[in-house]
N, C-alpha and C positions, 0 to 999 in steps of 0.2 A: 228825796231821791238824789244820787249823785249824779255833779253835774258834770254831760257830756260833752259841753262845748269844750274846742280846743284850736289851736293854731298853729299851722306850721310855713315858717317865714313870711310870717301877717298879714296868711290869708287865715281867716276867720270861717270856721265852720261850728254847726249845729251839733255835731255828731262826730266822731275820729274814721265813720265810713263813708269812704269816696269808692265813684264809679272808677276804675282806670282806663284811659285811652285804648281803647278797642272797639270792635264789634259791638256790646252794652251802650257804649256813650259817641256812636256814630251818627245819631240826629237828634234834631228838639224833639219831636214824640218820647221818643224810646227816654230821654234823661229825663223832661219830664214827669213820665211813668214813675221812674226812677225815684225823684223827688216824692212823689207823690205816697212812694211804697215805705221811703223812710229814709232815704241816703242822705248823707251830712252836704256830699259836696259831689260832683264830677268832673274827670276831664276827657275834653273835646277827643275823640278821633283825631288825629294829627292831620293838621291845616298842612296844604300846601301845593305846589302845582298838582291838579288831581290825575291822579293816574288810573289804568285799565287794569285790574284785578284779575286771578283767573281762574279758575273753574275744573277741578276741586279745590279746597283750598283750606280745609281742616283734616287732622289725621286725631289719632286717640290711640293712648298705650293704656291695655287693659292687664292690671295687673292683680293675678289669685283672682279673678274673677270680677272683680271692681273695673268699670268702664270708667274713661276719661278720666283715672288716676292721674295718668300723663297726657298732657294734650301738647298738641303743636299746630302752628300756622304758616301759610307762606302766606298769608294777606297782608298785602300793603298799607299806606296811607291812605286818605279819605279817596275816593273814586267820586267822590259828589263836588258840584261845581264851588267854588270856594262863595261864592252868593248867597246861594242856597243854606251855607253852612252860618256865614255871617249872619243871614236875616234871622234864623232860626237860634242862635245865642241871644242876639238879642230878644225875641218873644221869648225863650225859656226864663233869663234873664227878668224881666218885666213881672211874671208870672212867679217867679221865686225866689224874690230878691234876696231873703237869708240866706239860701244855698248860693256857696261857691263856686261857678263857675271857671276853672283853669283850663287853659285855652293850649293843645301842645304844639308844636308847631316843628319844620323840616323844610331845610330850606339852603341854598348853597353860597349866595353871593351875599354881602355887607347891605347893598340896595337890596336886595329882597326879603331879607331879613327885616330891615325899616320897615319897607311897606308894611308886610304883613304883620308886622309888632303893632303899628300904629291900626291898622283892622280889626284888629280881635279887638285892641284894648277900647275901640271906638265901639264896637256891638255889645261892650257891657262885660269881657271879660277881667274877673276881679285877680286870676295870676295867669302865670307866663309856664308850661313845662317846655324845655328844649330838649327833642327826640333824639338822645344821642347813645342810643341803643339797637335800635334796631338790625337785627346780626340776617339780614337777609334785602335782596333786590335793592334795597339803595344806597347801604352801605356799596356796593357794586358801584355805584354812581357818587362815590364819596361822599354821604352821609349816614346817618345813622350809627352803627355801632364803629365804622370808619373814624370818627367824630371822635366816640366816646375811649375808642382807641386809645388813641393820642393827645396826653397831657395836653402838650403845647396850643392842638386847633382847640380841643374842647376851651382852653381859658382863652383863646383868642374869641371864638363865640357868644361865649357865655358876656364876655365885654362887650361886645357889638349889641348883643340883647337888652343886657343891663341900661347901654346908654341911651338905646333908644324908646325903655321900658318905665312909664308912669305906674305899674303895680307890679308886685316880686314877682321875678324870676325865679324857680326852679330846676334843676338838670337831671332829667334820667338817663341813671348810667346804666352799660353796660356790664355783665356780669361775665363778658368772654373776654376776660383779664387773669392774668396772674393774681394781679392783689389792687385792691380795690382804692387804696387809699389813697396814692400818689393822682387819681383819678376825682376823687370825691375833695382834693385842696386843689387841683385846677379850679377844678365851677367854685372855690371858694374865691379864690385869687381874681376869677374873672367877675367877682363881686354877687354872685348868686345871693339868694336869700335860705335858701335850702336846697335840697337834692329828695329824688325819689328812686329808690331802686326796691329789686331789680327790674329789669326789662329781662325779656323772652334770650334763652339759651341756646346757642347753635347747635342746631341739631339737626340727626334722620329719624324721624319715629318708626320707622318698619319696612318690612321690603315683601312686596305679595313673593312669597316662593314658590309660586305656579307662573307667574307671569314675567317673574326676574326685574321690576320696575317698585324702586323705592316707592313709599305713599307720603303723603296723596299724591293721586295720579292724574296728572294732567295730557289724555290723550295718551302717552305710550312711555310719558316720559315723566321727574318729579326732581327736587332739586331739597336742599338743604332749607331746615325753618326755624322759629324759634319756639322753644319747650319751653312750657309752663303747667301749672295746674299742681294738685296737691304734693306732686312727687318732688315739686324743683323747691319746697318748702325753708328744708335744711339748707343747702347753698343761700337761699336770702336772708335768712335770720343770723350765718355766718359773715353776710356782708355787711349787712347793718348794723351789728355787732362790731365789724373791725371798725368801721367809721364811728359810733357812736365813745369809742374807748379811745380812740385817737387824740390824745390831746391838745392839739394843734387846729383841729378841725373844728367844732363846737358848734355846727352849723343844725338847723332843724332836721328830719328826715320824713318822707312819707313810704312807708316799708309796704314793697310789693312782695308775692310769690308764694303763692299755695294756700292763701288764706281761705278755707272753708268755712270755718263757724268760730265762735267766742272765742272758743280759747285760744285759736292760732293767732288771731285779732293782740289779745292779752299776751302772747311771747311777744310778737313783733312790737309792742308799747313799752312792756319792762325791757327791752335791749336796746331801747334808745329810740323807738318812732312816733310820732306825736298821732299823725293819722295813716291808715292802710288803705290801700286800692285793692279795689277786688275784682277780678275780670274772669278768671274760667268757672270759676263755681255759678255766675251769676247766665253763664252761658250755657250749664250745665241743669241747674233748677231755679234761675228765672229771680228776678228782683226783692218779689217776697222771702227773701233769704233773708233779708237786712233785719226785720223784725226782729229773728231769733237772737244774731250777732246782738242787738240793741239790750233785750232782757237777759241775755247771757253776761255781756259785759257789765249791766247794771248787779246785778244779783252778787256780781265776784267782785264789785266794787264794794256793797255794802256789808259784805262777808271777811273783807279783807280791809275794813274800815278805809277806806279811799274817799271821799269826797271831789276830787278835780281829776282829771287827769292827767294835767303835769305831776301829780305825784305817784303816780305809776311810771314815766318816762325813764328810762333807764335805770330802774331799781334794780335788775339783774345783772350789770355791768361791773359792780364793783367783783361779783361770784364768776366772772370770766376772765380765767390767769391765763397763763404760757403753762404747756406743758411740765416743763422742770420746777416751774413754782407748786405743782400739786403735792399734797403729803404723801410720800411715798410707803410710808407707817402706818398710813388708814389700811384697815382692813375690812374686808366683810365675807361672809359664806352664805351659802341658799339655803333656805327652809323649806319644807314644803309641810303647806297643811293638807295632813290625811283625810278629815272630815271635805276635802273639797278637793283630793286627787280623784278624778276617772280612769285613774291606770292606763292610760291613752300609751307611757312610756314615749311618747315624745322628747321628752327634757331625755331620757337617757340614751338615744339617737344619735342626739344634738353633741349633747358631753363627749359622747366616747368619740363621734366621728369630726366634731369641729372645734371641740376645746378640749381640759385637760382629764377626761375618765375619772370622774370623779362620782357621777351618778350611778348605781347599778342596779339592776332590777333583784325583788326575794323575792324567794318562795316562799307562799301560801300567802301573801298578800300584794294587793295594787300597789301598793304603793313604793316609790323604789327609794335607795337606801343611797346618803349624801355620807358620801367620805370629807371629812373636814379638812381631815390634813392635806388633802391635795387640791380642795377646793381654792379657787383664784379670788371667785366673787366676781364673774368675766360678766355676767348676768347674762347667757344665752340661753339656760334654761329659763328664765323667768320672761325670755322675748317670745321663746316660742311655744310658751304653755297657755293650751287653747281657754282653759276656765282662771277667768280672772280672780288675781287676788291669790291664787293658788300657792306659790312660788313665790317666795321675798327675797330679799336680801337684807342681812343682818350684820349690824356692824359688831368685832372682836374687840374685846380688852386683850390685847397681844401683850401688853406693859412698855411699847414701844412709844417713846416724845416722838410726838411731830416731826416730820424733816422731808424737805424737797429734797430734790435731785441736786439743785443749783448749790444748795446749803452744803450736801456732802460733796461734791467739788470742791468748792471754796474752799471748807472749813472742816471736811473731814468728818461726818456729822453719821452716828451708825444710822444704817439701815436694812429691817427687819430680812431677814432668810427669804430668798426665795423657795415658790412653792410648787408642785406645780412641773417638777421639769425632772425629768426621765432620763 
């Protein structure tokens, strides 16, 4: 069997699936459970002075008919006494000494930062996340995504933690940045051991328009949250992506955001994450998920002959250019097999109304007819064709070399006719 142990910033887990700081990992029961169901690692609920929550406090974008596609929250930090939280790490702790315990934490002053670094690490927690993400209510109170904001606090915190921290440190950034990078060499500077992103996206999920009041609806009224769940996927696999290709940075990652099953798991490890946190799916159908993630990623390990999982770590980085580095010479056009169109004529909708009329429906048969010469290869018939497999795309011997963008700049390098344009 290959093996699933891994490590990021020398915390040691069982498994590359951790709980993420949320709702799922808000007491010893519930991570327990967790443990129990299959999970590598968890981290804590965010420690810190506990606050009053309110009531509603989840929303859901339901997209083509798929609930909690998009999910959002306005819930805060732990609401439970930090005691209660403490005593409860350590019995989980006690009771599951392989699983990792990473403890997140939220907090304002240099003295309370101490304190509570020296607490956790005292109830058995084995790493440190610093919450500097959160794009809602305390950011307001200058933390959270305030934090992750700003180069300068984040490395000025990330030091305060580090010095006062006997096991790695951590930083969850925020993802309501321009660019992620000058972000993720802070928490290195500030001597972090790793980073985990993303954290939750600023956001409105919806607005009742009977009642004229954004959701969720608290009494009459609702406020800004942070969006997660399988739609915010692409943005995290982008950011982890920019960090993991940085070369300057070279730090671990634990890649959040949208991860539902194996194979989203498998993007986020080939672009550079060592382990993933999973928090809306697991809110969505419950612990027993980790199973599947566990035999899925086993199976595409032994399929793709992998044995460890550092050898999956950023294998897809080297295949992520700059746009002008791409070959501008590649060509390809769409196929479709007739044995598996339904004549639905979908793809030819698509073509004439949102890309370049190239698909067009014949007579006396289903199936509709691809003009080559004007075909781009855009793939929007092949996204929106309902029977899989149907529609390919196929690469052209054009007789065209190689050549980016940046090459014919430079060096004046041809490049093949455009097609495609009216």
């Amino acid at each position: 069997m290959p093996d699933l142990s891994t490590s990021t910033g020398g915390i040691h887990s069982p498994n590359p699936f951790w709980l993420a700081s949320a709702p799922p990992a808000n007491s010893g029961l519930q991570i327990q459970r967790a443990f129990e169901a299959g999970w590598g690692g968890a981290v804590w609920k965010t420690l810190g002075v506990p606050i009053q929550n309110v009531s509603s406090r989840f929303g859901g974008h339901t997209i083509r008919g798929v609930q909690g596609a998009g999910f959002s929250n306005i819930e805060l930090i732990t609401d439970r006494t930090l005691e209660a939280n403490l005593r409860e790490i350590a019995e989980t702790k006690r009771l599951f000494p392989k699983n990792p315990i990473i403890v997140s934490l939220m907090e304002e002053t240099e003295a309370s930062w101490r304190d509570l670094i020296k607490q956790s690490i005292d109830a058995g927690a084995d790493g440190l996340e610093l919450n500097f993400g959160c794009p809602h209510g305390m950011c307001e109170r200058g933390m959270g995504s305030a934090v992750g904001q700003e180069p300068a606090i984040n490395e000025r915190i990330t030091s305060w933690a580090v010095k006062y921290s006997t096991v790695p440190v951590l930083v969850k950034l925020t993802p309501n940045v321009s660019d992620i990078v000058p972000h993720g060499l802070a928490a290195k500077r500030g001597g972090a051991k790793g980073v985990s992103l993303i954290n939750t996206i600023k956001s409105i999920i919806g607005v009742d328009i009977d009642t004229f009041v954004p959701q969720p609806v608290v009494r009459n009224q609702s406020t800004n949250g942070g969006y997660c769940g399988a739609a915010v996927k692409p943005i995290a696999l982008h950011m982890v992506a920019a960090l993991a290709r940085e070369k300057d940075f070279g730090l671990p990652i634990s890649g959040i955001g949208g991860i539902t099953n194996w194979r989203d798991a498998v993007e986020f490890i080939l672009l550079g994450s060592s382990t993933v946190q999973v928090c809306t799916e697991v809110m969505l159908r419950g612990y027993p998920i980790v199973q599947d993630m566990i035999d899925g990623l086993q199976q595409y390990m032994r399929t793709h002959h992998f044995s460890r999982i550092d050898q999956m770590i950023g294998k897809a980085i080297p295949a992520y250019s700059e746009w002008g580095d791409l070959d501008m010479n590649y060509e390809t056009v769409a196929k479709i097999n007739a044995d598996k169109c339904i004549g639905c004529q979908v793809c030819v909708a698509a073509c004439h109304d949102g890309a370049h009329q190239c698909i067009h429906p014949q007579e006396g048969t289903r199936v509709p007819r691809i003009d080559e010469s004007e075909c781009v290869g855009c793939n929007l018939c092949q996204i929106v064709c309902p029977v899989p497999d149907c529609i390919s795309m196929v690469s052209v011997d054009n007789g065209q070399k190689p050549a980016s963008w940046n090459d014919h700049v430079t060096h004046g390098t041809q490049l093949r006719p455009k097609k495609g344009v009216h």
